[in-house]
N, C-alpha and C positions, 0 to 999 in steps of 0.2 A: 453415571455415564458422563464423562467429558469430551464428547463426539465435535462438538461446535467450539470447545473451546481447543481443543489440541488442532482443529482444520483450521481455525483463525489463526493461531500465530504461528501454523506451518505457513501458510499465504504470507502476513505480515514478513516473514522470514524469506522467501522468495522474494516479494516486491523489494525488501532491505538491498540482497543483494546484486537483484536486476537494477536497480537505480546506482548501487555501488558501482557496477562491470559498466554502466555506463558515462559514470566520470572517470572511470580508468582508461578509456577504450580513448580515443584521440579521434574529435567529430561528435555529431548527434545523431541516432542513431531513433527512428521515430517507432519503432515497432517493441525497444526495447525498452522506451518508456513511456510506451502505451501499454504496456502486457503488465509491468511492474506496478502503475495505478492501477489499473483494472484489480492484479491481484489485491493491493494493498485496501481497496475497496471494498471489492469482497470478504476480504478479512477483516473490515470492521462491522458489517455484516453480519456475519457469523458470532461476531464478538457481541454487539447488538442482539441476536438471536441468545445466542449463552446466556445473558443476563437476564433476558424476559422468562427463560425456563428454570431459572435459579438451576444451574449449574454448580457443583461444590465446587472449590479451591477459589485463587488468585489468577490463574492463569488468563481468565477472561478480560481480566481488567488490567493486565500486562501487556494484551496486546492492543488494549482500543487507548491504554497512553502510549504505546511505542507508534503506535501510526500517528497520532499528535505530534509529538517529538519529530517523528521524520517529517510531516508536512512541513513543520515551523522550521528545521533544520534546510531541507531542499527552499523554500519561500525565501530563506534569511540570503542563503548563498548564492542560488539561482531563482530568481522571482521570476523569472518569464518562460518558464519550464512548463508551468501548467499552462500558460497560453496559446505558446507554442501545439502541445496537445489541441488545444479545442481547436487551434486553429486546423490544423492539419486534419480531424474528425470533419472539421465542415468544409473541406476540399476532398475528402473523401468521397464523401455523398454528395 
C-alpha cells in the first residue's frame, strides 16, 4: 500500500503549481501562497510518514527531494516569500 506516498506528491504537485499560478498571475496574492506552503508541508509530512512505515517504491523520496528543490529554487529567486507568509500569519492573529 502506497497511500502516503501517492497523497505526498499529489500535495507536493498542487503546492508546485499553486506557487507556479503565482508567479504568472501579475501581484502577490497571499492566500495563494499560503495554501501552496501549507500543501507543500503537508506533503513532506506524508513523505516523512511513508518512510517511517517502509512504504515500497521510490515515490516517497521523489517527493520529500522535490520539496527541497522547490524551497531552494523559491529562497534563490524570491528570498522574502516565506517572510512575507509569516508575516501576514502574525497580522492575521
Amino acid at each position: 500500500m502506497k497511500k502516503f506516498s501517492v497523497l505526498s506528491i499529489a500535495l507536493i504537485f498542487i503546492g508546485l503549481i499553486l506557487i507556479g499560478l503565482n508567479w504568472i498571475i501579475d501581484g502577490y496574492f497571499e492566500m495563494i501562497v499560503l495554501i501552496s506552503f501549507i500543501s507543500l508541508l503537508v506533503g513532506v509530512v506524508l513523505s516523512f510518514i511513508a518512510i517511517a512505515k517502509k512504504e515500497k517504491g521510490t515515490l516517497k523520496f521523489i517527493s520529500l527531494i522535490s520539496f527541497f528543490l522547490m524551497m531552494f529554487v523559491v529562497t534563490w529567486f524570491e528570498p522574502f516569500q516565506l517572510l512575507r507568509i509569516i508575516t501576514w500569519l502574525k497580522n492575521v492573529s
